[in-house]
N, C-alpha and C positions, 0 to 999 in steps of 0.2 A: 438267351441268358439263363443260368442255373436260377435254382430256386435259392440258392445258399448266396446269392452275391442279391438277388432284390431282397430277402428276406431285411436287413437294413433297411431299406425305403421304406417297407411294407410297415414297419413298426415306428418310425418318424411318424409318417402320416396318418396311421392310427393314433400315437400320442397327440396329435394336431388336430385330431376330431375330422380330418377328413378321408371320409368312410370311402370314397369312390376312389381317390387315388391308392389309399392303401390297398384296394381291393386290386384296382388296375396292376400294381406293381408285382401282385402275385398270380394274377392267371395269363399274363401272360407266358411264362413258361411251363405253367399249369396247362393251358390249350396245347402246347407243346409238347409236354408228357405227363400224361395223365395221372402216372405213378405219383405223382408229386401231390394228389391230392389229398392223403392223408394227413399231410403235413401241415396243413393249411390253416387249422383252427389253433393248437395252441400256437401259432403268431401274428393271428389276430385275438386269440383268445385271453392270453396273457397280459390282464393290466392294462387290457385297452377301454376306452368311454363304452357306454353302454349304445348309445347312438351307433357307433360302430360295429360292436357286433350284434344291433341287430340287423344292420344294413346286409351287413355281412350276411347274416344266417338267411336275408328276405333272399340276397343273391342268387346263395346255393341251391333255394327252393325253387325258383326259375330255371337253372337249367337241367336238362334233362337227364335221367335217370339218378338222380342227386338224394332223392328223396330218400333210399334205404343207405347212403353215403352218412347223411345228414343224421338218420339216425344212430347208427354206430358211433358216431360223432359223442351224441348225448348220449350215448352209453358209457363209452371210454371217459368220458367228462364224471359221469356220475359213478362210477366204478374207481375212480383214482381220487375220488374226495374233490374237485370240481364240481358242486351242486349248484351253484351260482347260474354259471354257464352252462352246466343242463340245462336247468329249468327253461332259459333263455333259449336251447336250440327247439326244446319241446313243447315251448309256447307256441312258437312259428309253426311248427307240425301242425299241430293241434288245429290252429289256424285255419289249414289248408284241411283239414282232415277231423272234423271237429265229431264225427261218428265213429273215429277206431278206436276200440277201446283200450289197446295196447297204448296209443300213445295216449290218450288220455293217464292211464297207471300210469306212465311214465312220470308226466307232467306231474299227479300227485306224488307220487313219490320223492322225485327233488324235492318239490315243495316242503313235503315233511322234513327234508332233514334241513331244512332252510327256517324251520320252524313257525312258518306259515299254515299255522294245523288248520283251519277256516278254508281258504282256500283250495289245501289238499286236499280236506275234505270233499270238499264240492266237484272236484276230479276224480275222485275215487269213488263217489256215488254215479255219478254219470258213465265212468267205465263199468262198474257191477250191473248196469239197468243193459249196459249195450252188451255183457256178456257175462250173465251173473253165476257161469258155474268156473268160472275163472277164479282159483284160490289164493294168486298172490294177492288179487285186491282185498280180498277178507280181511286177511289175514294183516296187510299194511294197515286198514280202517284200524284193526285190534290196536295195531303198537302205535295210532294217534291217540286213541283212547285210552290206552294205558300211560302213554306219557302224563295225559292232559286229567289225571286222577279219577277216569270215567270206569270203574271197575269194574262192573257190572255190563258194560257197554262189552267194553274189551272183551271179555269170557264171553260174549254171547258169539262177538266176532271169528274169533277163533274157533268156538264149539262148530260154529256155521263151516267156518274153513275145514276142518277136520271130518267130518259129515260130507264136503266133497273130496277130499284127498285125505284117505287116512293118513298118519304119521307126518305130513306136511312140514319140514322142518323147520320153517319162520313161526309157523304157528306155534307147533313144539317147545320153541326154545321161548317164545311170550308170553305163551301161556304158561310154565315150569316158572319164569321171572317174575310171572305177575302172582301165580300161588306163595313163590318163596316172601314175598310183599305183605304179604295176607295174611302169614304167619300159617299159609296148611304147606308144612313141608313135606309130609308123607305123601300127598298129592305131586307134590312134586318129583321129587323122589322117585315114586311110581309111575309118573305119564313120562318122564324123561328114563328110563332103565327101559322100559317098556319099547319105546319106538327106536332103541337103541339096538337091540334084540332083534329088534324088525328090520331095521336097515339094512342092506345089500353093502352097504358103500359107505369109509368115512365122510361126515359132511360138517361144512362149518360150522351152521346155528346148531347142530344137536351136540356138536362139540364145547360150543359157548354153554349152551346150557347144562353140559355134562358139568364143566367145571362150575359153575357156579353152586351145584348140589355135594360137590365131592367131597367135601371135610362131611357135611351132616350125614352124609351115605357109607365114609369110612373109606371111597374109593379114591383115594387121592393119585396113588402110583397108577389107577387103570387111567384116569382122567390125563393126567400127565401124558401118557403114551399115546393114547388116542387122540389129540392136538398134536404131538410133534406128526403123527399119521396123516391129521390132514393136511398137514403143514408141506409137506411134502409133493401134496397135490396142485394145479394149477388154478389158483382163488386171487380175485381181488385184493388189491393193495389193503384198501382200509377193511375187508376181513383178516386179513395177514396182520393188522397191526392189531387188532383188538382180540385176537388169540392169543399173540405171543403177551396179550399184558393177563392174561388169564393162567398164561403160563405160567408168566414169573409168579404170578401171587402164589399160584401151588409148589411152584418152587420152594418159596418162601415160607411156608407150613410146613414143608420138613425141611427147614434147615440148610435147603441147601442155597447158600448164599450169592457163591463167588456168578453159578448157573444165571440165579433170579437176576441178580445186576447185569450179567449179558444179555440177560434177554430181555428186559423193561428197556432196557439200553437201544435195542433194536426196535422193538415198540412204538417208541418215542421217532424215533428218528424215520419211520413210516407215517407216523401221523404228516397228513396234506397241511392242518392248518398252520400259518405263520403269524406271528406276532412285534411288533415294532416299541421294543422298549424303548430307543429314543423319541419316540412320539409321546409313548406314553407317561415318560418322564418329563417331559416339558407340559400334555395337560395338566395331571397333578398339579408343576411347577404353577402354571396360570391360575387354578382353580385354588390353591392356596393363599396366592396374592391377592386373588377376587375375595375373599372368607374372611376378612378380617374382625375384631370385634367389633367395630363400630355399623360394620353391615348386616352384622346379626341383630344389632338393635335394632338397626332401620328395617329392616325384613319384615314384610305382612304376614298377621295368623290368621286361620281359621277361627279363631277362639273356641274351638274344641275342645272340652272339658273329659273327651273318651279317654279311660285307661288300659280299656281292653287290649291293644297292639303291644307286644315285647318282641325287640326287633333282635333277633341276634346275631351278630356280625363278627367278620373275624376273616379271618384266609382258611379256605376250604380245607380241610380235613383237621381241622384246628381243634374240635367238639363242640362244632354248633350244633350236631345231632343228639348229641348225651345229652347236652343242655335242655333242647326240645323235648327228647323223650319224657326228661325229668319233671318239666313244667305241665306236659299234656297229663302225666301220669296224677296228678293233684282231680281232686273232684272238684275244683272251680278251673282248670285250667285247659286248654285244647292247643293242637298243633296246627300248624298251616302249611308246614312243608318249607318249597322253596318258592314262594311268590315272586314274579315278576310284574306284579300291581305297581310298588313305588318308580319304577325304572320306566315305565308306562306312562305315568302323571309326568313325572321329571319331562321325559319327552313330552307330552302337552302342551305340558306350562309353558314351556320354551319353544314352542312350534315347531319339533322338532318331525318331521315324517320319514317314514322306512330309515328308522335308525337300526343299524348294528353296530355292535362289539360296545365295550364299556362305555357307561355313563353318569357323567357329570352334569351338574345342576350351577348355569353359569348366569343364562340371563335370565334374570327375576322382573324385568320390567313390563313384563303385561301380568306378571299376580297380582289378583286382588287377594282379598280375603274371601270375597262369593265363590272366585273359579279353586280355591284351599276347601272351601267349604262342602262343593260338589266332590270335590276331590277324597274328600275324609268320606261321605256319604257311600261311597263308588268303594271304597277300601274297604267298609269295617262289610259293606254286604259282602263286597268278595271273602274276607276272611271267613267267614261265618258259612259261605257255601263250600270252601274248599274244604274246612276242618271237618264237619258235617262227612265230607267223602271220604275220608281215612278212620270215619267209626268215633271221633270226638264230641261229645255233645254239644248239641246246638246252644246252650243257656251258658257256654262258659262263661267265668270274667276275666280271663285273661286270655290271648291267644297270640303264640308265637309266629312269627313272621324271620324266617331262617338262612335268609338270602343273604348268604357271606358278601358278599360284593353293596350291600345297602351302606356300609359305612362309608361308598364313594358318594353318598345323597345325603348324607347325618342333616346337612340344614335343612333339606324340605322335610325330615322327618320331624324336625323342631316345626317346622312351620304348621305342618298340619297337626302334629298331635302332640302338644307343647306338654302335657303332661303324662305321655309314654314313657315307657322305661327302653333303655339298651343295655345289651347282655354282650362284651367284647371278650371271646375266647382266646386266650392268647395259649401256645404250646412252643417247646422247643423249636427254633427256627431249622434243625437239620430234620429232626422228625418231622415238623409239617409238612419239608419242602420235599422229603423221599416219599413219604404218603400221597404227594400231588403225584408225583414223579412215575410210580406204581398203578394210579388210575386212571382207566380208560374212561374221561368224562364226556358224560351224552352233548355239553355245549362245548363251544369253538374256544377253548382257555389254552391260546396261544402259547402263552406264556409257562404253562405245565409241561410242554415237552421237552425243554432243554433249561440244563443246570445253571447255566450262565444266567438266564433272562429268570428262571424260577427268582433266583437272589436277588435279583435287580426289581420283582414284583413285591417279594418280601418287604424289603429294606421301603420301598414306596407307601405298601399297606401302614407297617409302620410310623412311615412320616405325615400319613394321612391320617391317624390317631391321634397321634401327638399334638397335632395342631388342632384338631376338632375338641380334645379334651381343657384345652385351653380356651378356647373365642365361645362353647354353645354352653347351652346352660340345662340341658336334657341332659338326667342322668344315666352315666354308664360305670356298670360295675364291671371291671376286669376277674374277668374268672380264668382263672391259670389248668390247664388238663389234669398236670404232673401234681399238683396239690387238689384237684376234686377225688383224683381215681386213688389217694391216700389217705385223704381223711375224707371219708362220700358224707356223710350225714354233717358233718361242721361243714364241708362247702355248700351241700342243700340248703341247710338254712340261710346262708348269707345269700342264697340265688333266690329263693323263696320271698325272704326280708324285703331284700331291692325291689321285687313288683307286688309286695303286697298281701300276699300273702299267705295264712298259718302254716306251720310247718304240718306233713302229713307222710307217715308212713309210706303212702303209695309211691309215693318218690323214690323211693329210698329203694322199692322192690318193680325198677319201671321197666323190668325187661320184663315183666309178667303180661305188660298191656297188651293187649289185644289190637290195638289198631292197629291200621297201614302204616307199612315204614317205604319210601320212593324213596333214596336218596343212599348215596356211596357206601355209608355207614350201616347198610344194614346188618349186617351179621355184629356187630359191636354192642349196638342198642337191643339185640335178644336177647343177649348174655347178661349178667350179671357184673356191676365194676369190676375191671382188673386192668393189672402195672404193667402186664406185657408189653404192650405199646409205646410204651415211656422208657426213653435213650435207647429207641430203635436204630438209629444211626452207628452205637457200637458194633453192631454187629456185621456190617460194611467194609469195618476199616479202612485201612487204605483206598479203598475203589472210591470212596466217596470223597476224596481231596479236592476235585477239583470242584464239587459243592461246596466245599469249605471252605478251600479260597475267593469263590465268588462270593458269597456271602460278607465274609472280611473284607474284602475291596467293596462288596456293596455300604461298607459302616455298618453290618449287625453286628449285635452283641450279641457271644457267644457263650456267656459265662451267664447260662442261665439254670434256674432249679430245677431237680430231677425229681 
């Protein structure tokens, strides 16, 4: 029997949790012909229980010659944006093989992009002990460190990588990303021109990181050519996808429009991750029925009296980062970035374990106020060390917490720090949603690569406002983009006002700060306010219709301020 006629069975009995028939249903014409083995994992790979495939993978490692099969496996897996299923085939490796240190990197490396940084870690320490002039591993330790705001960590990572392989392009393009952070861009500038000169051979990362220097270097048109150059060459999907979104934006700096929307357009439609708006509109739909007034009165506090935390929330590219820079920029005030501390608790408190993708704050019946109270304790330490690592002083009194996504948790933020301020950025619903639309985000935001489900998140964010502004009782000031980046200093003082306080020049001049800026917005927050960005969507016309029809079928309003 073909593989194409069991293939059917194969995926019944995977959905049915039974791991040995599914397996049976495919090797039998597997033993048959052998060619057929390639094909093997994405149809047990695809949406099947985890039991399953690891049945599957323990399979493959018993029979013979299977082991450099299995690898490829987890390669192709993790090269097509599959990290899940990596990590999964190269646990089992690992298993069997617990001293090579190639699979060991491997192993870390899923992890990392699994965002397991702990773990990876402790993989990628154990393969640099089993082969430590090996420079992907450096150089991957760098970009956990660099994620996880360890700056100092990271540059020493990569210096160490670069000391074994000169020019090292991962290292290259981390450490150019992590100076352009730090605000030394002539460093940047220079270690990326420099190994660029050197190079023999177009290559991704130093392409990724060309583009990221090329407005402040002036080279916009070489940056341009030298991405479509590598482009051309034979690279991983998810490097393919996160070039051409590097592309459009340089498109997009000179003007040329109709190019940038084909090519973000293709971008997007490369991105592996997927996203299920009707799922996500039905938790929403639960999680509002659950929120009523009267469960917000019943709801345990902390009795936490801290004002330190200002949460700013909003849909990502909305200026939650203006906002931040504005507030860290005050001499009592510090930044925190983008914390995943509240989403963290939230899981807790609700038992919830190995949770991914968005989260809701549903069942409150094992809070007390003692496990709110550890809770707030665990929080204001973390803010206090994160801010600290981006150059913020440690004595602030107020510190921002910037995780667009915390207005899906507004009540545990009432519950633990009932007298916090929230700061809700609101911006044109077509500009927010072409600015997601345009960026390659380092998390899994499903929902940012197609226009349809953008709209359909919008109009949610939205309606998850509206009702929080109504039932809690923690205030939130809406701050609108299109009216701060016009009148800057009457919006400072009303953002100022709401947490407290005096108004202070240095706000007003916060591109001058020195600190760390991690997050999408950096080149925005260097600069000084400006209106460019506002009714970005004109400049699209037509190509962007069928965003603005989704939007209007989602019920946004579109008749908003410029």
């Amino acid at each position: 029997m073909a593989i194409e006629c069991t293939r059917p069975i194969a995926r019944q009995r995977a959905k049915e949790n039974e791991a040995d028939q599914a397996i049976a249903a495919l090797y039998g014409p597997i033993t048959a012909n052998p060619s057929y083995q390639t094909t093997t994992w994405p149809v047990i790979g695809a949406g099947t229980p985890l039991r399953v495939r690891a049945r599957y993978s323990a399979h493959e490692m018993s029979r013979p010659n299977d082991r450099d099969q299995m690898y490829l496996q987890g390669k192709q897996a993790h090269e097509s944006g599959n990290y899940e299923i990596a990590a999964q085939i190269f646990e089992q490796l690992v298993k069997k093989e617990p001293r090579n240190a190639v699979l060991q990197f491997a192993l870390g490396t899923s992890l990392m992009k699994l965002k397991k940084f702990g773990l990876a870690m402790k993989h990628l320490e154990k393969a640099a002990k089993l082969k430590p002039m090996m420079p992907e591993i450096h150089a991957t330790m760098g970009a956990i460190e660099r994620t996880c705001l360890n700056d100092e960590a990271a540059i020493k990572h990569y210096q160490r990588t670069l000391a074994i392989r000169k020019d090292f392009p991962p290292a290259i393009c981390g450490l150019t990303d992590l100076y352009r952070k730090l605000g030394r861009f002539d460093d940047a500038v220079k270690l990326i021109t420099g190994a660029l000169e050197r190079s023999p051979s177009a290559d991704p990362y130093l392409a990724e990181a060309f583009a990221a220097i090329a407005k402040d270097a002036n080279r916009v048109q070489d940056a341009i050519d030298h991405i479509r150059e590598v482009l051309k060459t034979d690279i991983p999907i998810v490097s393919r996808s996160s070039l051409n979104f590097r592309l459009a934006g340089l498109l997009d700096s000179i003007k040329e429009y109709e190019q940038a929307w084909e090519t973000v357009t293709l971008a997007n439609e490369q991105k592996v991750t997927r996203w299920d708006p009707v799922a996500y509109e039905s938790d929403v739909g639960h999680m509002l029925k659950n929120w009523t007034r009267e469960r917000v009165l019943e709801a345990p506090s902390s009795g936490s009296d801290s004002e330190l935390p200002v949460f700013v929330v909003g849909m990502p590219r909305s200026g939650t980062s203006l906002v931040e820079q504005i507030i860290a920029s005050h001499p009592a005030g510090a930044g925190a970035g983008e914390m995943n501390a509240l989403s963290l608790a939230a899981c807790r408190q609700q038992g919830i374990r190995n949770h991914s993708g968005m989260v809701f704050l549903r069942d409150i019946s094992k809070i007390t106020p003692q496990s709110l109270s550890r809770e707030c304790d665990e929080y204001l330490a973390s803010a206090r060390r994160v801010s600290s690592q981006v150059g913020d002083e440690t004595g602030a009194e107020r510190i921002v917490d910037k995780l667009p996504y915390n207005y899906q948790i507004l009540p545990l933020i009432q519950m633990m720090f009932p007298k916090a301020r929230v700061i809700h950025t609101v911006r044109d619903p077509r500009d927010t949603c072409i600015s997601c639309f345009f960026q390659d985000f380092l998390g899994e935001l499903g929902y940012a690569y197609n226009l349809k489900q953008l709209a359909v998140y919008y109009a949610q964010h939205e309606r998850i406002m509206a009702h929080m502004k109504e039932v809690l009782d923690i205030p939130i000031l809406e701050v609108r983009y299109e009216r701060l980046v016009s009148e800057p200093e009457h919006g400072i003082r009303k953002i100022l006002d709401h947490i407290g306080l005096d108004f202070h020049e240095d706000c007003v001049r916060f591109h001058e700060s020195k600190r760390a800026v991690h997050t999408a917005s950096l080149e925005q927050v260097r600069k000084p306010m400006y209106k460019t960005s506002s009714a970005r969507w004109k400049r699209y016309g037509e190509l962007i219709a069928p965003l603005t029809d989704a939007l209007i079928e989602a019920g946004v309003n579109l008749q908003t301020e410029e």
